[in-house]
N, C-alpha and C positions, 0 to 999 in steps of 0.2 A: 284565224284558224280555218275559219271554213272557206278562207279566198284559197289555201290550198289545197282545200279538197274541189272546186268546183275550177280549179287552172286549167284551161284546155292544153292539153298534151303536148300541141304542135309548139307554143312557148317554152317548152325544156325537152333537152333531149334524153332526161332520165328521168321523165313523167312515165308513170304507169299508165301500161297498153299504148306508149306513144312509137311501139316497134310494129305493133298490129296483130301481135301473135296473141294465142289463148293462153289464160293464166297458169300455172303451174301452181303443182301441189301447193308449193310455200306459199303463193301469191292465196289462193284459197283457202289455207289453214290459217293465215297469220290476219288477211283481209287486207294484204297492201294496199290493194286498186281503190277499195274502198276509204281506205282512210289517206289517199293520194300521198305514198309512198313507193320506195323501192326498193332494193335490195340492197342498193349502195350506197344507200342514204341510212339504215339501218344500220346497218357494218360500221361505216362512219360514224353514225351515234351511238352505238355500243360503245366502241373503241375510245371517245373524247369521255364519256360517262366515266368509263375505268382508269381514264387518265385524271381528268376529274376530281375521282372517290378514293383511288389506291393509297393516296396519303395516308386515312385510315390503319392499312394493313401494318401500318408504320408505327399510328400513333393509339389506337386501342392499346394493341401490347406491352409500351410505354406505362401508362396508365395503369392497366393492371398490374403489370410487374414490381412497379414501386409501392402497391400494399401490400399489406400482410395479415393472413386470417388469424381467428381469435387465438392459434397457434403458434403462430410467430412463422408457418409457411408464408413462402412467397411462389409463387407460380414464373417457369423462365419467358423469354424470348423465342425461342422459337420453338416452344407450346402453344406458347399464345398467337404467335402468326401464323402457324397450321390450322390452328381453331378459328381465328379472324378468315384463314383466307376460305378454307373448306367449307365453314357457314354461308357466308359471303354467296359462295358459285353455289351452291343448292339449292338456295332461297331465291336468288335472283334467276337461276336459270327456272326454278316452278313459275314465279312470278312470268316469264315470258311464257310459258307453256301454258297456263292454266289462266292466268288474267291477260294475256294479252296485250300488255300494259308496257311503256321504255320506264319503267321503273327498276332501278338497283337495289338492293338491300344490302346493309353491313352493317359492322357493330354499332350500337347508337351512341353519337358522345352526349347525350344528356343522360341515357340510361349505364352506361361505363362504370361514373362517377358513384353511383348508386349502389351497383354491385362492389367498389373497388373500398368506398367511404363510409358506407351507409350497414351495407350485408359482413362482410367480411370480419370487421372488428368483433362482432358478434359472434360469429360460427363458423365453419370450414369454408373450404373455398366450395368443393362440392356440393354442401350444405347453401351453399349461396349461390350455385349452377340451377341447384333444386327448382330455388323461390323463381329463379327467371326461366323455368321452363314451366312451371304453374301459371307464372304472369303470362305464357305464351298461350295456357291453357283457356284463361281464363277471357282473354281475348277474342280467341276462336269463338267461346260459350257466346261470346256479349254481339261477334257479329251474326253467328247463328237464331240468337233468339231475339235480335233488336234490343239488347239490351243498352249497345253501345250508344244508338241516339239516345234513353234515354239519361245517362250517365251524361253526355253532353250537352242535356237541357242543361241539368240540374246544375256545371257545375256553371260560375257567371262568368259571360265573355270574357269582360276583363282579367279575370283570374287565370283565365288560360292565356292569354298573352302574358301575363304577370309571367307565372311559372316558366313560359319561356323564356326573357329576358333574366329571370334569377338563375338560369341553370346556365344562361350564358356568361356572368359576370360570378358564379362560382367555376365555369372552364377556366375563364380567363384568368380567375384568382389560381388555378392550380400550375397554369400555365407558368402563369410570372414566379411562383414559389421554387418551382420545378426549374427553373433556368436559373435561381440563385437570386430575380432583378429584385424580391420583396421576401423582405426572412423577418427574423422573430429579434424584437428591438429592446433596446436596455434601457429598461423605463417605462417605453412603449409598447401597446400589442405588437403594431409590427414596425418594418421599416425599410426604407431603399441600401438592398441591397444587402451588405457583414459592415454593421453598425454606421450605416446613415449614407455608404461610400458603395460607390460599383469600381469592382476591383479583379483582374483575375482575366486569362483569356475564353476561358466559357462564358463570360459574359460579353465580351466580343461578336463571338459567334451567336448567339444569341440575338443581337441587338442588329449584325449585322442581317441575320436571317429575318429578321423583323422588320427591316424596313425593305429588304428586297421583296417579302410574300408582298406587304403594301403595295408598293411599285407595280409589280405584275399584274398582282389583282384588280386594280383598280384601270390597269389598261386592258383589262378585260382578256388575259394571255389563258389560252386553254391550260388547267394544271399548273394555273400557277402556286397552289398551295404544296405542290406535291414537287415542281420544279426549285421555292424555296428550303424544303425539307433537304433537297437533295444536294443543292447548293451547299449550304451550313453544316453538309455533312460532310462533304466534300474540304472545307474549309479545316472541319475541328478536326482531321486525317491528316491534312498536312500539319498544319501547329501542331500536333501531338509528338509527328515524327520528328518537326525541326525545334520544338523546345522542350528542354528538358523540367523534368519535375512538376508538370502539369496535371494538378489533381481536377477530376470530373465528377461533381456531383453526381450521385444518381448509381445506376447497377450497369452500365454501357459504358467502356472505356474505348474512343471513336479509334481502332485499328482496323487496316485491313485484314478481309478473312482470309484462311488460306484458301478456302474454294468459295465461289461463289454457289454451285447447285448443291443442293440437297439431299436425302430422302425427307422428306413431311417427318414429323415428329408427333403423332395420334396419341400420347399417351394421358391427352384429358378427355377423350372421346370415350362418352359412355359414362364418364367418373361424375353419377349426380346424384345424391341423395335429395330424394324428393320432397320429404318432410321431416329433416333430422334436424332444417334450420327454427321450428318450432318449438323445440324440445331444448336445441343452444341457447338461445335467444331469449326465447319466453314467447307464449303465443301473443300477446301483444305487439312485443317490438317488432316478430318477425312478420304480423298483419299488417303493419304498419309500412314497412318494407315492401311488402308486396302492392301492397297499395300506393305505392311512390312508382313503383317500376310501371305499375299498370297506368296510372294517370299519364306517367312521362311519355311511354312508347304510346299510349293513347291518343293524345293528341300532336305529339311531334307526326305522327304518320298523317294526322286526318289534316291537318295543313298544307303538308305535303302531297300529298292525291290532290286534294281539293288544287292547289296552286298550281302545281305542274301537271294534273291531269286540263285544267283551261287549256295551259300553255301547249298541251299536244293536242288539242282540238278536240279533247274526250269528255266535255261539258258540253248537254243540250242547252238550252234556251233557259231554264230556269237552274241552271250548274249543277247537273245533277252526272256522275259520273256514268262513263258507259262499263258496266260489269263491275262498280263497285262495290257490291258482295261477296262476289270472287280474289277481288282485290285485298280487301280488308281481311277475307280469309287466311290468304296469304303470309297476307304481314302478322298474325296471328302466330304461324306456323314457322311463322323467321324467330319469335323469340324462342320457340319451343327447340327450333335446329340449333340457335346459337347455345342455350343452356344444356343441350345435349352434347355439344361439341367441344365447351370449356371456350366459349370465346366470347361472351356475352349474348343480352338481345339485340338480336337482329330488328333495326326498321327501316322503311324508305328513307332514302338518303336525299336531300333539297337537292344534293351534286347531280341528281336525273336532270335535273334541269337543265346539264350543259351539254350532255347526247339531247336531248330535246329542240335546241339552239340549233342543231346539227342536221337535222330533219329528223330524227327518230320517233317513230309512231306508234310501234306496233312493240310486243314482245319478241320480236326477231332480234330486234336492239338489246333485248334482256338478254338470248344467247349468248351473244358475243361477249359482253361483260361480263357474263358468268363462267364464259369459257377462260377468258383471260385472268377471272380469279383464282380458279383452279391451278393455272400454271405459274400462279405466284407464290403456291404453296412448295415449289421446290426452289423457292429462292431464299432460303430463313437467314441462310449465311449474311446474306443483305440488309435484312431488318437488324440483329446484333450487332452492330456496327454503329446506329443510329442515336449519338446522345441524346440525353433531355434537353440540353440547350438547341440542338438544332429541331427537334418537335415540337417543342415549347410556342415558336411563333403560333405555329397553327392551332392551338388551343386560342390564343390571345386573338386572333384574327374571326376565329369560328365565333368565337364569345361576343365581338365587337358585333357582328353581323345578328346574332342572336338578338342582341340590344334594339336592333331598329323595330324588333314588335310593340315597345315602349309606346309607338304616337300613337298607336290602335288606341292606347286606355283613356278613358275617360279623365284626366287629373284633375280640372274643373268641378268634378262631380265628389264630394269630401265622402260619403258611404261606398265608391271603389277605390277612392286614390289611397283608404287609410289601407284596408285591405294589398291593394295591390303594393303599395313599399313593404309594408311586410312581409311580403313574399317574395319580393326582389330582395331586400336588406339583408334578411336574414341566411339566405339559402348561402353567400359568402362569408359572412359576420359570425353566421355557427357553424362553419364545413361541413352543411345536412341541406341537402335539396328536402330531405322529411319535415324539418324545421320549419323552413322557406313555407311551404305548401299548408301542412297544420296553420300556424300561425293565422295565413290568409283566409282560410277556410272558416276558422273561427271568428276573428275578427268579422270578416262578412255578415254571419251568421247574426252574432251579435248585435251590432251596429244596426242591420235593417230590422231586428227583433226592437231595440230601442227606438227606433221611429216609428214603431207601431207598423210596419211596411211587413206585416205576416205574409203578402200574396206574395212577394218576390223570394219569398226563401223556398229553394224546392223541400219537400219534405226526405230528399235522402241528404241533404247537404245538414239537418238535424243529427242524420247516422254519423254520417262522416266527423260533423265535430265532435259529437260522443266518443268516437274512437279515439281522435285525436288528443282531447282532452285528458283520455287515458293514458296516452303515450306520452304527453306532458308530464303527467303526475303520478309516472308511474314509480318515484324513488320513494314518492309519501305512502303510495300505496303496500310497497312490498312493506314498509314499515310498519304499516297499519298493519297486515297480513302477517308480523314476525317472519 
């Protein structure tokens, strides 16, 4: 990082100040020279970041679409890619203005699952826009008053990688369900496939789309998630047309639209009841709920910063970020856009990292991708078209990748490894990232309570099981209660 900040000029011909002229406004707002950038290198990295991340706008909507709130509503296609993309470009484009930062922002797929799995069954969708603009609220609170280090003493390393790798290995479970490859067995919980057998041409497509995102991805092709997306969409359009009687799982039957542009479809902007999901729910379940969303977008983003903010050169000598208070603010104010917009929370997306790869430095990079989000919101005709088989991969792909935080954990060590499979086990084995997280929380808890190891348990991770513990038990309880 810092060989490119200290490269003398005359070595590239689009090194900063290597023309000899004085900086320009951009150059002085954004700090190109300083953080040895330029303008085209920025533009560049915007543009591979959005190519990147767009998948997303694709496969949020996906996601949400196929739940349905405690009503039996379902939210459409392109509501939801208005609200994906419109969050997206406001959050990313502040993040460039205000932090400075080649960070993008879009829907989270570990926090998605939360609202789509966790919230909804519970209470309205709005009702559950609510809790993820309070989680946005509540974030802002934690980075304004230091709360958030503490919250991240408390909770134990390994447990935060845990949580990660369990919310990847429940993507990828929703992934493979959603594409048809693992369904519900006769006899058994579940099983490969419509009784033991993979059968059908959306599983084709699927399988096909599956091993081309590998292929890509692994030879390092810009976009290659969002290149296989479109591929397998591409695929399930023709089969569609040239074979008859072809049933598609899911709420997307892959034809072409009659237009490709748009007008945006706003009509979840604004629709959020802030606290009605306490009153559906029970304040229990719905604390509980928030406190999943908040953990999840919590430390999915502080990975994030922390990883890719080294990678652009924004870590001093001890990895301390430049302007991350501003940053963290940010990202705060991305779940509050996204629960205001009907498109979920907003957080930093790991995909900065491939504007990053590109030379991107500074927030000028943030413009770009945010400008480019914005003009994705007149493309919805495009996202409708998109089966669950052909989005399906990149759930299973994002999931596999999510798994590699697994070597961070200690498994040698039996008071984290019991914790942390419970947390991974669970989060797929009961369709609840709330599950997964409880479970591990308490286990921990316990377990170092039991070896007499009192100094290592922080004293909020006592609260949190308390809570948890309630949430467990809370069928005996209402029982107890009449």
């Amino acid at each position: 990082m810092t060989q490119l900040q200290t490269r003398p000029s005359g070595e590239d011909p689009e090194a900063p100040g290597a023309s000899g002229t004085s900086r320009t406004w951009i150059d002085r707002f954004f700090d190109l020279t300083g953080r040895g950038t330029t303008v085209a290198r920025e533009v560049r990295g915007g543009i591979t970041t959005f190519v990147a991340v767009a998948y997303i706008i694709l496969l949020i909507p996906i996601i949400l679409s196929g739940a349905k709130d405690v009503t039996g509503a379902a939210m459409t296609i392109p509501q939801l890619t208005t609200a994906v993309a419109l969050s997206a470009a406001i959050t990313t484009i502040l993040m460039g203005l205000v932090g400075n930062a080649p960070f993008a922002l879009a829907s989270g797929l570990g926090i998605a699952p939360v609202v789509a799995f966790q919230a909804a069954p519970h209470m309205t969708w709005n009702q559950a826009m609510g809790l993820v603009v309070l989680e946005g609220a509540v974030i802002v609170l934690f980075a304004l008053t230091g709360i958030r280090q503490l919250i991240m003493d408390a909770i134990p390393t390994p447990l935060k990688h845990a949580i990660g790798v369990g919310i990847g290995m429940f993507i990828a479970l929703i992934g493979l369900v959603d594409a048809g490859f693992v369904g519900r067995g006769e006899g058994t919980v579940v099983t490969l496939g419509t009784g033991g057998r993979l059968s059908g041409w959306p599983i084709v497509v699927f399988c096909v789309g599956l091993l081309l995102m590998f292929a890509l991805f692994v030879r390092r092709i810009p976009g290659a998630i969002l290149i296989g997306i479109v591929a397998a969409t591409v695929l399930a359009i023709v089969i569609n047309a040239l074979v008859d009687g072809v049933k598609w799982p899911g709420v997307v039957t892959p034809e072409l639209p009659e237009r490709i542009v748009s007008t945006p479809d706003f009509s979840l902007l604004f629709d959020v009841d802030l606290f009605g999901g306490f009153g559906a729910a029970g304040v229990l379940t719905a604390t509980v709920v928030l406190f999943t969303l908040v953990l999840s977008g919590f430390f999915d983003a502080m990975g994030t910063i922390l990883g890719v903010g080294e990678e652009a050169g924004l870590a001093d000598e001890q990895g301390r970020i430049q302007g991350v208070g501003r940053i963290l603010t940010i990202d705060g104010f991305g779940a509050v856009i996204g629960g205001v917009t009907g498109g979920s929370a907003n957080t930093i997306v790991v995909e900065s990292a491939a504007g990053v790869g590109e030379g991107a430095r500074t927030g000028l990079a943030g413009l770009v991708t945010g400008a480019l989000f914005a003009g994705a919101m007149f493309l919805t005709p495009l996202a409708a078209v998109v089966p669950a088989q052909a989005a399906a991969p990149a759930l299973v792909l994002v999931g596999a990748l999510m798994m590699t935080a697994a070597r961070k954990i200690e498994w040698d060590d039996i008071d984290l490894a019991i914790p942390a499979f419970l947390t991974i086990a669970l989060m797929p084995f009961t369709y609840s990232i709330t599950n997964g997280v409880g479970a591990g929380v308490i286990a921990y808890t316990v377990i170092k309570a039991a070896r007499g190891r009192f100094d290592q348990i922080h004293w909020l991770l006592w609260v949190i099981s308390a809570i948890f513990v309630g949430y467990f038990g809370i069928g005996a309880i209402e029982q107890l209660l009449g």
